[in-house]
N, CA and C atoms of all chains as a GROMACS GRO file, in nm:
protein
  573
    1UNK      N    1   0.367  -8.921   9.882
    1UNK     CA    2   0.312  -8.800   9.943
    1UNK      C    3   0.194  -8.830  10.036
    2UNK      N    4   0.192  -8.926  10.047
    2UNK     CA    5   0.099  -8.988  10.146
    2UNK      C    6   0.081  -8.922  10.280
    3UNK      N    7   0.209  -8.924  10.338
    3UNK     CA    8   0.276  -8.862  10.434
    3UNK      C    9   0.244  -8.761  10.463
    4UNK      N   10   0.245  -8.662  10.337
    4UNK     CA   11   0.209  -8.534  10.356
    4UNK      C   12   0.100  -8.486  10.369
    5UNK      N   13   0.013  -8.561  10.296
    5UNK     CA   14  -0.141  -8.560  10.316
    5UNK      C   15  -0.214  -8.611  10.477
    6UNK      N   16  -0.138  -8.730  10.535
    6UNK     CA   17  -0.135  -8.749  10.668
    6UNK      C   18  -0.139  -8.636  10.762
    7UNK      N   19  -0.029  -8.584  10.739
    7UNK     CA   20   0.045  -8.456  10.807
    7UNK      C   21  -0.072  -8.323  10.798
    8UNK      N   22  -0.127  -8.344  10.700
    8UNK     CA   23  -0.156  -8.177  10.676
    8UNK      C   24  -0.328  -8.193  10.717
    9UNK      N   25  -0.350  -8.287  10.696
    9UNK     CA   26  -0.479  -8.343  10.773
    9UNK      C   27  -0.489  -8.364  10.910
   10UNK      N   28  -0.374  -8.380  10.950
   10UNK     CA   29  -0.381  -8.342  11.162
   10UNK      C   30  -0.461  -8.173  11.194
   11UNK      N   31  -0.440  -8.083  11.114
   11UNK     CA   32  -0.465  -7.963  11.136
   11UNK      C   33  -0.640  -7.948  11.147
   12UNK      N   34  -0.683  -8.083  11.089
   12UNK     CA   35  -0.851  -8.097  11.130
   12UNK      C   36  -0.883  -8.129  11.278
   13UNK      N   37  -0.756  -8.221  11.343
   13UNK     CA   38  -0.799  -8.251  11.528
   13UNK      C   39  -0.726  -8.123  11.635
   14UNK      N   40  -0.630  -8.058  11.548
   14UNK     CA   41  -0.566  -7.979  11.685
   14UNK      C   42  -0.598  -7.862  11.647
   15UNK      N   43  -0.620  -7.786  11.530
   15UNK     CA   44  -0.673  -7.631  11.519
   15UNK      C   45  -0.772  -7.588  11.494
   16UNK      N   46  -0.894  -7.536  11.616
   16UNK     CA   47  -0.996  -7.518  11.540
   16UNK      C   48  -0.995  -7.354  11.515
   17UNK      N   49  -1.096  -7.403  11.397
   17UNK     CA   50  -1.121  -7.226  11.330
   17UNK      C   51  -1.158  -7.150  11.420
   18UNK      N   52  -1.077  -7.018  11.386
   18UNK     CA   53  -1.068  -6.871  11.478
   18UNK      C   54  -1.187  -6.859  11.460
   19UNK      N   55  -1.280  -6.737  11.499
   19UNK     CA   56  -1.364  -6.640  11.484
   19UNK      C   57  -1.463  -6.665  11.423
   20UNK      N   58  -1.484  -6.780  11.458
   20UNK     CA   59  -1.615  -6.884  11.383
   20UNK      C   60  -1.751  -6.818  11.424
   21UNK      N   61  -1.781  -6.763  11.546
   21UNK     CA   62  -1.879  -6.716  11.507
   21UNK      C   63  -1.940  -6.609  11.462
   22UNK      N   64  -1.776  -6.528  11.484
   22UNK     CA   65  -1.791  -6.390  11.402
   22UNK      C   66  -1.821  -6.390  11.255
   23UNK      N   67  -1.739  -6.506  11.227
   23UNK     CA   68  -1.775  -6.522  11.047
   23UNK      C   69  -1.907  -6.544  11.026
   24UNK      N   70  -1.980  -6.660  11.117
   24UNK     CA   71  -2.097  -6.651  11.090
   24UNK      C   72  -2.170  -6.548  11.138
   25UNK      N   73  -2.150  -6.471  11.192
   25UNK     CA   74  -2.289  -6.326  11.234
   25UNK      C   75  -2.213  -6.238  11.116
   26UNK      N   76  -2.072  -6.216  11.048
   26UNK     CA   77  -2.061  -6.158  10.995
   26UNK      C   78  -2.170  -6.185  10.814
   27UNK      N   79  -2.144  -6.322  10.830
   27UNK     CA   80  -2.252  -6.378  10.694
   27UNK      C   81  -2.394  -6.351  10.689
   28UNK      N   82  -2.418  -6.428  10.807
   28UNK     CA   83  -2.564  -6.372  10.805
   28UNK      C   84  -2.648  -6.222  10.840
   29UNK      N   85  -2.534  -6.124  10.882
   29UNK     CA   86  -2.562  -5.972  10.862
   29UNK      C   87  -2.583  -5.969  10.724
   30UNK      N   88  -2.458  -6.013  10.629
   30UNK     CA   89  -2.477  -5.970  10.482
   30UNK      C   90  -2.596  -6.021  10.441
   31UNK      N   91  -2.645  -6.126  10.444
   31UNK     CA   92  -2.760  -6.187  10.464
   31UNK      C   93  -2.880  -6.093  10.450
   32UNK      N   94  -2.905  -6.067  10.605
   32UNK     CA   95  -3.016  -6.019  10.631
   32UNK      C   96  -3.004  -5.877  10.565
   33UNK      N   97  -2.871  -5.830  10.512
   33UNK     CA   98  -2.922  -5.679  10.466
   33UNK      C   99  -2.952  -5.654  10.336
   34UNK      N  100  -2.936  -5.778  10.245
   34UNK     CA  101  -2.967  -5.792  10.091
   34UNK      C  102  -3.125  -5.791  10.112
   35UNK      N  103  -3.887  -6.533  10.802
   35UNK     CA  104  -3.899  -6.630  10.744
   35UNK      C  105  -3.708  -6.628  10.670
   36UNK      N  106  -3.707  -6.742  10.681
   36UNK     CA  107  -3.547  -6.798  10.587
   36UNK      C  108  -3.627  -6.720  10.468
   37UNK      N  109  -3.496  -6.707  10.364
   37UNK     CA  110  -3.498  -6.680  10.251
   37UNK      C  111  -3.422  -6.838  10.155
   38UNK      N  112  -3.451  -6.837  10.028
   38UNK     CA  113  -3.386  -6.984   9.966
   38UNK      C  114  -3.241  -6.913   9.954
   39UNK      N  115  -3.222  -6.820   9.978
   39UNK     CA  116  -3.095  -6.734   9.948
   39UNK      C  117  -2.957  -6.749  10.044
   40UNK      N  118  -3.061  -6.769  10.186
   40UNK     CA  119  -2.999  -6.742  10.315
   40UNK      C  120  -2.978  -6.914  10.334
   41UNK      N  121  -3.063  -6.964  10.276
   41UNK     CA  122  -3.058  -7.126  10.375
   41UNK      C  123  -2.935  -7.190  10.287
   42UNK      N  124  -2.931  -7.169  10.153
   42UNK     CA  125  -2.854  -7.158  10.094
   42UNK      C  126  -2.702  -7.169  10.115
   43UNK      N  127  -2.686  -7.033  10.145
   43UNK     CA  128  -2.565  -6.983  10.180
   43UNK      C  129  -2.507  -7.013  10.312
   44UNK      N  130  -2.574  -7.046  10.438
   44UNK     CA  131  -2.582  -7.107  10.488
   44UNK      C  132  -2.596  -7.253  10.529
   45UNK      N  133  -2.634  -7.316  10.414
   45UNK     CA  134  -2.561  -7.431  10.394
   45UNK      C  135  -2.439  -7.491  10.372
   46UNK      N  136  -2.363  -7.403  10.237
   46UNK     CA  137  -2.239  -7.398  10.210
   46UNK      C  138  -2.178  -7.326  10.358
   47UNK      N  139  -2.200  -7.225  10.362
   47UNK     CA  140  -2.109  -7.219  10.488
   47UNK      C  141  -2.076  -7.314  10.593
   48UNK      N  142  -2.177  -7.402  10.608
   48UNK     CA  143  -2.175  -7.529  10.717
   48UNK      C  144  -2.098  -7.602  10.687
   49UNK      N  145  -2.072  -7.669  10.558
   49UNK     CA  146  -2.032  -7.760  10.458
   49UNK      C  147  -1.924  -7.730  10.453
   50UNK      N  148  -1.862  -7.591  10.417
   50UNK     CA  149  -1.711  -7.525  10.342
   50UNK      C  150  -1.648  -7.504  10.452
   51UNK      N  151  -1.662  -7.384  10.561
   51UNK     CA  152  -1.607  -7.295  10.632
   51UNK      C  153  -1.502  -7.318  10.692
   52UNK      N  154  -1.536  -7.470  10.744
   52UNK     CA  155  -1.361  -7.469  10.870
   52UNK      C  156  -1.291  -7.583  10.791
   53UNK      N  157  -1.319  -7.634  10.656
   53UNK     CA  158  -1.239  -7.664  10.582
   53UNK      C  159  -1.186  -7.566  10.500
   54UNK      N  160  -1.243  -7.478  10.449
   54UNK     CA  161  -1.187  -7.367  10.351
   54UNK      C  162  -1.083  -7.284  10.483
   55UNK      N  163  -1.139  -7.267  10.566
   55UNK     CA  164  -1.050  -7.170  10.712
   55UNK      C  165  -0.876  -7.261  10.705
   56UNK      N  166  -0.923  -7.397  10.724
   56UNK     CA  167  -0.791  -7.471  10.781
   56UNK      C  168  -0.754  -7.458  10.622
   57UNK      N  169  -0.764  -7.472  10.527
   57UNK     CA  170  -0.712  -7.482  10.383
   57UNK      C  171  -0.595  -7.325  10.391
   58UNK      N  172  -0.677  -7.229  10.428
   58UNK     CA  173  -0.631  -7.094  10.425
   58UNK      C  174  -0.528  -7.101  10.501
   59UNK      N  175  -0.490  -7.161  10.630
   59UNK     CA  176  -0.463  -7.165  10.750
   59UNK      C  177  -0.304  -7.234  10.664
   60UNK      N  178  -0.311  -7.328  10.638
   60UNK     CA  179  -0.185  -7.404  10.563
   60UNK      C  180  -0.138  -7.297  10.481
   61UNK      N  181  -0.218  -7.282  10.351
   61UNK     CA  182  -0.200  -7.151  10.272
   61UNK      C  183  -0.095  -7.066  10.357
   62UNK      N  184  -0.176  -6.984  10.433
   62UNK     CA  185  -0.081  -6.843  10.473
   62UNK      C  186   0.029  -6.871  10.552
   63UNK      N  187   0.057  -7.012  10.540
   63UNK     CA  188   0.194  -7.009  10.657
   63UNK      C  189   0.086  -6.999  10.782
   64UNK      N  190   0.028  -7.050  10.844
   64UNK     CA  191  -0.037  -7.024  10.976
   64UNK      C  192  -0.095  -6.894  11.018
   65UNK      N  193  -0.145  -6.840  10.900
   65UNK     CA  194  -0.184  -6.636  10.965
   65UNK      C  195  -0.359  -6.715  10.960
   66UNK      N  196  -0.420  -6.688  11.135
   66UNK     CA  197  -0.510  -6.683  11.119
   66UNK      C  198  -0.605  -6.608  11.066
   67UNK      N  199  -0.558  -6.445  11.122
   67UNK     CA  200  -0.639  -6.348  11.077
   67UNK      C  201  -0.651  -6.374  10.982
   68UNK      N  202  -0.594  -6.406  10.850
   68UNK     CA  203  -0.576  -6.385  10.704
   68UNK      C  204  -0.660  -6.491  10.655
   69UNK      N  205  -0.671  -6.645  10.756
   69UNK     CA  206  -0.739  -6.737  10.734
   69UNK      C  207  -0.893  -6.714  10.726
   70UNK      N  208  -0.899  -6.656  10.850
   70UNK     CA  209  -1.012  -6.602  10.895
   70UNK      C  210  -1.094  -6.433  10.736
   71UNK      N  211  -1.042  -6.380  10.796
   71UNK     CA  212  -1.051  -6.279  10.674
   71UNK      C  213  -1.115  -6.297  10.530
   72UNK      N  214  -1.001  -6.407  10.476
   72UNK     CA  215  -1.004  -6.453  10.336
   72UNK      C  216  -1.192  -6.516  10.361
   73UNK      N  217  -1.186  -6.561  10.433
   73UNK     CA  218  -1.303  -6.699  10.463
   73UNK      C  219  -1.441  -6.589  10.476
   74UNK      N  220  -1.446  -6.493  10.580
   74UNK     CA  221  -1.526  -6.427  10.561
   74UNK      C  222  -1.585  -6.349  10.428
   75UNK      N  223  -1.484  -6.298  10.385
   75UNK     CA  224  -1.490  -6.181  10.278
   75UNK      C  225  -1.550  -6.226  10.133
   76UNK      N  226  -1.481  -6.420  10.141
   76UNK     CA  227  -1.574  -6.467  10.045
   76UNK      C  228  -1.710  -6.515  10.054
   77UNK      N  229  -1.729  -6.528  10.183
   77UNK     CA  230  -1.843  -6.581  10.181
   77UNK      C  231  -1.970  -6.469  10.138
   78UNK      N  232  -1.919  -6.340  10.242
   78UNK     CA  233  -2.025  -6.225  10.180
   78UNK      C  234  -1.981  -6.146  10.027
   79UNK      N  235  -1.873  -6.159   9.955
   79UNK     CA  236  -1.878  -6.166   9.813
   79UNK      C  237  -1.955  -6.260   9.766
   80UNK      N  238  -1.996  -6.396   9.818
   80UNK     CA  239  -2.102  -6.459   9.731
   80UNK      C  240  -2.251  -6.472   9.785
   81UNK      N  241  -2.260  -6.394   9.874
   81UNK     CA  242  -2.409  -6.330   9.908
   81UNK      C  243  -2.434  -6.254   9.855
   82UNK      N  244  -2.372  -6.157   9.848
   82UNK     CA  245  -2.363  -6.010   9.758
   82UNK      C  246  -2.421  -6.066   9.661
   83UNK      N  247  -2.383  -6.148   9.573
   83UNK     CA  248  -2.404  -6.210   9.446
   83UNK      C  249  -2.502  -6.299   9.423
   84UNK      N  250  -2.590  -6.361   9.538
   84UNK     CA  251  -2.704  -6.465   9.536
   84UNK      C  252  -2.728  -6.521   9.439
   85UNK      N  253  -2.818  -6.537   9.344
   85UNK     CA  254  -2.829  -6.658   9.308
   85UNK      C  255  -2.724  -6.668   9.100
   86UNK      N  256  -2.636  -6.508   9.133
   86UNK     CA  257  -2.561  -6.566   9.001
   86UNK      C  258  -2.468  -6.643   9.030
   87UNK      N  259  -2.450  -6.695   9.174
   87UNK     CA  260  -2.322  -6.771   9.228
   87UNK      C  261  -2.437  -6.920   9.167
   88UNK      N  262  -2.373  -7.022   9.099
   88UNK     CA  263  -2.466  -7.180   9.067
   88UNK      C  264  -2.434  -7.226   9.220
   89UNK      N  265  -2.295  -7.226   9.221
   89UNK     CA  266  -2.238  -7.369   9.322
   89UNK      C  267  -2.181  -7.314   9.455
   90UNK      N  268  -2.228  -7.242   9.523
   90UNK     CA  269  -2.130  -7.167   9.632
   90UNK      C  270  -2.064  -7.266   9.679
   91UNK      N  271  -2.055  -7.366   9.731
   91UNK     CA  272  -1.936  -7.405   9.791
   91UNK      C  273  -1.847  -7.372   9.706
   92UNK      N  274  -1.845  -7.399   9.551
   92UNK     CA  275  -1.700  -7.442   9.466
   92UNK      C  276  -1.656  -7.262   9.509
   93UNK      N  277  -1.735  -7.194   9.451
   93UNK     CA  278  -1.719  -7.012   9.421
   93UNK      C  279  -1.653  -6.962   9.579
   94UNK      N  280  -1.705  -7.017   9.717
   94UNK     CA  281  -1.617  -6.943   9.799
   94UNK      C  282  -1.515  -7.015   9.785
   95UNK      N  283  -1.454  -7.134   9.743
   95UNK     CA  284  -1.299  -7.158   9.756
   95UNK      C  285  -1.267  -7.087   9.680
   96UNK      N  286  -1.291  -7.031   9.550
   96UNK     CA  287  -1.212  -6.982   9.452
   96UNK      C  288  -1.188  -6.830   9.467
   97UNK      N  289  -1.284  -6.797   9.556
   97UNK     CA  290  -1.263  -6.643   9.592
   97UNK      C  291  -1.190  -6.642   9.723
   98UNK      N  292  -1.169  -6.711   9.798
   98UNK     CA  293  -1.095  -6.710   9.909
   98UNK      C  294  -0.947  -6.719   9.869
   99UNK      N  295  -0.917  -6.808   9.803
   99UNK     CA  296  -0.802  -6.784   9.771
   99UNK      C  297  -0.745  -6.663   9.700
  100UNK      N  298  -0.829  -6.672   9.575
  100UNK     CA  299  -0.796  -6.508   9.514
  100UNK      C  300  -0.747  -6.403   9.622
  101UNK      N  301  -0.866  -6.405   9.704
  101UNK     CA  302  -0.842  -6.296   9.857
  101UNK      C  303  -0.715  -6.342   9.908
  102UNK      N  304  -0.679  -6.468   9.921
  102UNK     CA  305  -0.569  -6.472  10.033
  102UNK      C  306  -0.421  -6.472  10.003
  103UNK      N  307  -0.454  -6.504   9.827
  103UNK     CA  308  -0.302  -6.519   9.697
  103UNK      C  309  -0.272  -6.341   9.740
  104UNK      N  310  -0.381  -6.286   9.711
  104UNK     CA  311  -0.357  -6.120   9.662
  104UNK      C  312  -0.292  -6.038   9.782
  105UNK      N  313  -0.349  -6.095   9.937
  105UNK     CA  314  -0.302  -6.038  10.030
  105UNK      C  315  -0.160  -6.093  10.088
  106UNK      N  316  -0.162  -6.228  10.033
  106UNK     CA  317  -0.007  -6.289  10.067
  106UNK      C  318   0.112  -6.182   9.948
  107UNK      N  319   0.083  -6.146   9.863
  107UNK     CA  320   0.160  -6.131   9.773
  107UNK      C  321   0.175  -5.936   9.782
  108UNK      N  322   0.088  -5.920   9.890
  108UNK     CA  323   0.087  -5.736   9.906
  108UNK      C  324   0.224  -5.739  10.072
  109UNK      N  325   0.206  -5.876  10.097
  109UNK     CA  326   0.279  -5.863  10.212
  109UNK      C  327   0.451  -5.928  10.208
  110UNK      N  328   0.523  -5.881  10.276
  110UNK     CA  329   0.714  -5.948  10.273
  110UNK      C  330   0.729  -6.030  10.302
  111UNK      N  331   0.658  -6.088  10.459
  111UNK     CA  332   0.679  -6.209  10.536
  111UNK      C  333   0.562  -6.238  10.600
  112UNK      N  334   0.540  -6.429  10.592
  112UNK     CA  335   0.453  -6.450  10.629
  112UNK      C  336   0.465  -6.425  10.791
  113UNK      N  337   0.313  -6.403  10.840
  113UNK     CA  338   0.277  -6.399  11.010
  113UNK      C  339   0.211  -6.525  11.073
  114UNK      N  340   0.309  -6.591  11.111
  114UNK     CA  341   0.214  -6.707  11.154
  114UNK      C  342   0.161  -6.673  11.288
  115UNK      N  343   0.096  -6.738  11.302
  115UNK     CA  344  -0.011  -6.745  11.451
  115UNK      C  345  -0.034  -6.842  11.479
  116UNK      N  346   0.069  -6.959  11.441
  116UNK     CA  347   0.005  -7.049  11.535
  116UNK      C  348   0.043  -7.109  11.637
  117UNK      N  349  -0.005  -7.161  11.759
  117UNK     CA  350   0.042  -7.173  11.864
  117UNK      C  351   0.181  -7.193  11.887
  118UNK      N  352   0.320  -7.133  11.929
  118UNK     CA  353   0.407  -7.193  11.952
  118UNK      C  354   0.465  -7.320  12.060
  119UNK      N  355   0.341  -7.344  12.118
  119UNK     CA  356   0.371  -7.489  12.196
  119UNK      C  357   0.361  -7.587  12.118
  120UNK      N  358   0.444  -7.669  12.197
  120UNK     CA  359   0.494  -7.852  12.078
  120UNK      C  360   0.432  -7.920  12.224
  121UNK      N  361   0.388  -7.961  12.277
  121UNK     CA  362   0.328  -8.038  12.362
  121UNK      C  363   0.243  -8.130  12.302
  122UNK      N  364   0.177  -8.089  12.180
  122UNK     CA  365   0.122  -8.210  12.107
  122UNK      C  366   0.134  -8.280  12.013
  123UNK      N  367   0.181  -8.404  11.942
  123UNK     CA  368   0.256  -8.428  11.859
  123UNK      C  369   0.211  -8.415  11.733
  124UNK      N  370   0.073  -8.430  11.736
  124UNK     CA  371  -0.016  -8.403  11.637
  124UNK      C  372   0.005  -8.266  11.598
  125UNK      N  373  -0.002  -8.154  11.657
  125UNK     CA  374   0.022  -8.035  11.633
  125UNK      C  375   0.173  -8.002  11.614
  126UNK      N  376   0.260  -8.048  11.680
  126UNK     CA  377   0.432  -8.046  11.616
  126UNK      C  378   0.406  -8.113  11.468
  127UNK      N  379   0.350  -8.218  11.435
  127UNK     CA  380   0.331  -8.250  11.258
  127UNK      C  381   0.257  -8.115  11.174
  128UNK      N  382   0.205  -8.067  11.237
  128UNK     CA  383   0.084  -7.976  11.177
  128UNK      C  384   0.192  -7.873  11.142
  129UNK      N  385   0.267  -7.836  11.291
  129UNK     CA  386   0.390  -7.673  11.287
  129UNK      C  387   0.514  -7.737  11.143
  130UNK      N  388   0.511  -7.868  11.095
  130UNK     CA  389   0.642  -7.898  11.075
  130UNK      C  390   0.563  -7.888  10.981
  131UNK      N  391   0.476  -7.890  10.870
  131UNK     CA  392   0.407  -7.901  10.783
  131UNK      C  393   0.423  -7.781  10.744
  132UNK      N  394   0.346  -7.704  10.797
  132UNK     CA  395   0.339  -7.539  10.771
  132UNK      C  396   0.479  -7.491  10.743
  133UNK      N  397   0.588  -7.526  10.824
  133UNK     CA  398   0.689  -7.471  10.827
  133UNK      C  399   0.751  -7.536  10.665
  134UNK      N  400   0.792  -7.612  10.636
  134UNK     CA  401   0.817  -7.714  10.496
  134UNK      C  402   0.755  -7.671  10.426
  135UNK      N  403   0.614  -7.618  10.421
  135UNK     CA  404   0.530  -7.533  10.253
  135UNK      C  405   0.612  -7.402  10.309
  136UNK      N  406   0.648  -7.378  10.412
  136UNK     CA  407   0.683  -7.232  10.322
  136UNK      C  408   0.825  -7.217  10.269
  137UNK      N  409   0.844  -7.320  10.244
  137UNK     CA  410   0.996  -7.314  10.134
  137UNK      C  411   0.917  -7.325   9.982
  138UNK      N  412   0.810  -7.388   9.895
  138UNK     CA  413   0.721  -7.367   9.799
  138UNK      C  414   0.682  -7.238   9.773
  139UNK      N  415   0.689  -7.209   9.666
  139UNK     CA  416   0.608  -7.067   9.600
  139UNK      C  417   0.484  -7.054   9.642
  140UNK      N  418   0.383  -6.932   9.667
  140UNK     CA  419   0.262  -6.964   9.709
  140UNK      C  420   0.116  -7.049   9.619
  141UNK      N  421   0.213  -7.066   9.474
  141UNK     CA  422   0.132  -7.128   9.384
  141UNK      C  423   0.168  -7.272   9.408
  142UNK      N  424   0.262  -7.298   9.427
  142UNK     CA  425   0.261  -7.459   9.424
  142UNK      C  426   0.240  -7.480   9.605
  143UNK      N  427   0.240  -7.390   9.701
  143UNK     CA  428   0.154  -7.425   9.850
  143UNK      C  429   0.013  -7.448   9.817
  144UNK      N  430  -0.063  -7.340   9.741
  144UNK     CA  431  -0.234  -7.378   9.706
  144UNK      C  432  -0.231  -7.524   9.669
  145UNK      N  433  -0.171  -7.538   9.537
  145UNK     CA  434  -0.173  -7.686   9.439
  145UNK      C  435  -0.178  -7.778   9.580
  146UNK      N  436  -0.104  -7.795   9.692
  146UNK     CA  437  -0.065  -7.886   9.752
  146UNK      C  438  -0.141  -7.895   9.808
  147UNK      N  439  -0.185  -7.792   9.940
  147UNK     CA  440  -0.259  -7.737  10.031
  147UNK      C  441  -0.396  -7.821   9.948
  148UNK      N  442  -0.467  -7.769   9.853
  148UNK     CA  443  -0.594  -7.809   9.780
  148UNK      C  444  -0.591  -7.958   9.730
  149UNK      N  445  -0.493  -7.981   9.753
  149UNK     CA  446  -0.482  -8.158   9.669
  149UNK      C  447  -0.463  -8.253   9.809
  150UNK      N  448  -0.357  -8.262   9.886
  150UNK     CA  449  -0.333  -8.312   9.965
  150UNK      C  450  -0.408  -8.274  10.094
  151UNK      N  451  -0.449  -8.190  10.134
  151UNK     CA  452  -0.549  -8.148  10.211
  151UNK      C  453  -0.712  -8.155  10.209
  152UNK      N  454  -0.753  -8.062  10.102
  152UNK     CA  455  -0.882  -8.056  10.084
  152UNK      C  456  -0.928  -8.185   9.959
  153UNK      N  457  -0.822  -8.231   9.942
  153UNK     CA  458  -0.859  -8.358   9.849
  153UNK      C  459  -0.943  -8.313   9.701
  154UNK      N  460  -0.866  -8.227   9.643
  154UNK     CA  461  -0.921  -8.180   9.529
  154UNK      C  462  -0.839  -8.210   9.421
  155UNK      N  463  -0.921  -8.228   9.319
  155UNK     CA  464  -0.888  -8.341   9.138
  155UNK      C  465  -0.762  -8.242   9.105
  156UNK      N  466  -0.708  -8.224   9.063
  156UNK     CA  467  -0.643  -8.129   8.957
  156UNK      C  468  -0.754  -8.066   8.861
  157UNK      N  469  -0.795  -8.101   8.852
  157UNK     CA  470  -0.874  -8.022   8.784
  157UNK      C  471  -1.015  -7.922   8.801
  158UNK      N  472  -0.989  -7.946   8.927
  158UNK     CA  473  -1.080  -7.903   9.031
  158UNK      C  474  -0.943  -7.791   9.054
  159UNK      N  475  -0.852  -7.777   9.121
  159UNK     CA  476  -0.721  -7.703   9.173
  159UNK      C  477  -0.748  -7.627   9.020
  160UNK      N  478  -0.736  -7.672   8.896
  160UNK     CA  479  -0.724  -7.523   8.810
  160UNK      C  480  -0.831  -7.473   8.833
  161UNK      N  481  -0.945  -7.510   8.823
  161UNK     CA  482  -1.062  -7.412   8.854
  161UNK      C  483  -1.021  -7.280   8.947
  162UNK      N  484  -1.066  -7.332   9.034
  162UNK     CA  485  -1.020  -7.283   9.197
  162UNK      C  486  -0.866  -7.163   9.153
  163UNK      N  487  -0.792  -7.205   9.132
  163UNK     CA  488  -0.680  -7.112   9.129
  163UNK      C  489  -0.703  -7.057   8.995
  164UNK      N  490  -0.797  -7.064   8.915
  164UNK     CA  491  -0.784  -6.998   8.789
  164UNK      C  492  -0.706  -7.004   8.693
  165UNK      N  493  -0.596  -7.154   8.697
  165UNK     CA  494  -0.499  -7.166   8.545
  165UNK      C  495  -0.518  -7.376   8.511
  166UNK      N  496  -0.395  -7.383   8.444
  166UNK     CA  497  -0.472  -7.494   8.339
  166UNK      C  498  -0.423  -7.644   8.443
  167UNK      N  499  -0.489  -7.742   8.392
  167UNK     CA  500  -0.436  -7.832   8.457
  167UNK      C  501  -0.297  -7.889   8.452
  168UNK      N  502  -0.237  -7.845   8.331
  168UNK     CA  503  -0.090  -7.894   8.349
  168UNK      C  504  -0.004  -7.775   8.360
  169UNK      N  505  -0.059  -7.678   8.407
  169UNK     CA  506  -0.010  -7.600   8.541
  169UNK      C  507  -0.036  -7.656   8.716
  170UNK      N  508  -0.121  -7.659   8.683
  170UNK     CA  509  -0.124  -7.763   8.827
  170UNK      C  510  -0.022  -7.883   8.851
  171UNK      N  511  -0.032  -7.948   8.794
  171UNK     CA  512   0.052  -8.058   8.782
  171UNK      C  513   0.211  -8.086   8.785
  172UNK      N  514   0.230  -7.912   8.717
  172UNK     CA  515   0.369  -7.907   8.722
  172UNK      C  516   0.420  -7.853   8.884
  173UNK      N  517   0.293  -7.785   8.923
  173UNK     CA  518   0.328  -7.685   9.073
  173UNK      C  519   0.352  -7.828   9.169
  174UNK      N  520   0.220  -7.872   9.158
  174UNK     CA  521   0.250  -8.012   9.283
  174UNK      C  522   0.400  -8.109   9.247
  175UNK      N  523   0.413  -8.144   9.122
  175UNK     CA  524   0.574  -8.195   9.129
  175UNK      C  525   0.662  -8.137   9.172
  176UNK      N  526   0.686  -7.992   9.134
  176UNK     CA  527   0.796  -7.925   9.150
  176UNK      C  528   0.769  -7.907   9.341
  177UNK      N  529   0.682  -7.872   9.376
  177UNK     CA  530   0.655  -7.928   9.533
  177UNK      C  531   0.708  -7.986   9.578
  178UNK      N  532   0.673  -8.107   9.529
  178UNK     CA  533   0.682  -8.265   9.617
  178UNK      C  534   0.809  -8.272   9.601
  179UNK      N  535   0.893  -8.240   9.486
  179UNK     CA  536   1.029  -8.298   9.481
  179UNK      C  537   1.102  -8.146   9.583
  180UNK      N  538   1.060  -8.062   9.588
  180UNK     CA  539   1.114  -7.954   9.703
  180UNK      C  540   1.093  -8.019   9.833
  181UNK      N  541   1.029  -8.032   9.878
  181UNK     CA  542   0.949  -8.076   9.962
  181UNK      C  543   1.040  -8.244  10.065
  182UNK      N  544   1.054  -8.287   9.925
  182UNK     CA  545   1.175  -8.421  10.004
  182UNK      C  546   1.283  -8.427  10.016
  183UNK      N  547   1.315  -8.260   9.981
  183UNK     CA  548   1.464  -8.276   9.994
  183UNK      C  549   1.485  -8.159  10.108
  184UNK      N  550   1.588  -8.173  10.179
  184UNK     CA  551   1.625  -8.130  10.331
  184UNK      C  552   1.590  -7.966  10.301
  185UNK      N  553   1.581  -7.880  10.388
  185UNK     CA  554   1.615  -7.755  10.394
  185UNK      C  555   1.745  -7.670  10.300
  186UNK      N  556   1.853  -7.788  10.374
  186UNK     CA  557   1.929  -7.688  10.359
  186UNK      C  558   2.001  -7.705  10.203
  187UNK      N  559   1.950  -7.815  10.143
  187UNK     CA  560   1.947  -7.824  10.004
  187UNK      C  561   1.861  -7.709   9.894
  188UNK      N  562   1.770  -7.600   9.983
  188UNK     CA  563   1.762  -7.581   9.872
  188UNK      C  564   1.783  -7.412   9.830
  189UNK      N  565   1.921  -7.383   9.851
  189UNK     CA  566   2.004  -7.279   9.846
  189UNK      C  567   2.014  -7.271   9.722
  190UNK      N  568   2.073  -7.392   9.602
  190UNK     CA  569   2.089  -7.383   9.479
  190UNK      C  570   1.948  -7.329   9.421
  191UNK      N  571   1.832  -7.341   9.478
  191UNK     CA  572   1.728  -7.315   9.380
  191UNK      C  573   1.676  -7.164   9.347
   0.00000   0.00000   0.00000
């Protein structure tokens, strides 16, 4: 399964995370309103 | 002024996020939104919660998934989103990947997804998914042996 672990670890160089900085302003709203 | 609350949580987020995102990302069959979503929703479930969370990194994987098991399982078919161009080969391994877990149950995709991906113990994977380790153990076999055998073999199952 080596292979597969190879494989599924490419998804770290060709997809980067969506809405990354929405997640983060969405976090640190929750953040700042506690 | 930072709070120890915020720097915190913001740490783990630095640390977790676009590994827990791409973890989700395998998970849902390629649904970003859902990647995305799951990833958010835990992170401010464990703000909400400040300092009864010990370990946030471990606590948003385990709530992300919860979030993303519960919404895969409210829905018929997965939505992928991810790019349909093959121009890169790296990314044709990535589409052929995604496409191959979704012949797996969504319990033995986590087991895999979390082991072979995010490089987590088995026993770390029961945590995280909430059952025992030789539940785990049985999901990733029954996987792996799905998994090497062709498509169209697995009609009998």
């Amino acid at each position: 399964m080596t292979d597969l672990g190879t494989k599924l670890r490419k998804v770290d160089r060709v997809i980067a995370p969506d809405l990354w900085n929405d997640i983060g302003t969405r976090t640190r709203n929750v953040a700042r309103s506690l | 002024v930072r709070t120890d609350r915020s720097t915190r949580w913001d740490a783990a987020y630095r640390a977790e996020a676009p590994r827990l995102w791409r973890a989700l990302l395998l998970f849902t069959s390629g649904d970003r939104d859902l990647a995305s979503d799951a990833t958010a929703e835990a992170f401010a479930q464990g703000i909400a919660r400040g300092d009864a969370v010990r370990s946030p990194g471990a606590w948003v994987w385990k709530a992300a998934f919860v979030i993303a098991r519960g919404e895969l399982a409210r829905r018929r078919a997965p939505d992928p989103q991810v790019a349909p161009t093959r121009s890169d080969p790296a990314l044709e391994d990535v589409l052929d990947v995604i496409a191959a877990l979704r012949r797996v149950s969504p319990k033995q995709r986590a087991a895999v997804v979390l082991h072979h991906y995010a490089g987590y113990s088995v026993r770390e994977i029961a945590e995280i998914l909430g059952t025992s380790r030789s539940a785990v153990g049985v999901h990733l076999f029954r996987a792996r042996a799905r998994l090497r055998r062709e498509p169209e073999e697995d009609d009998d199952d």
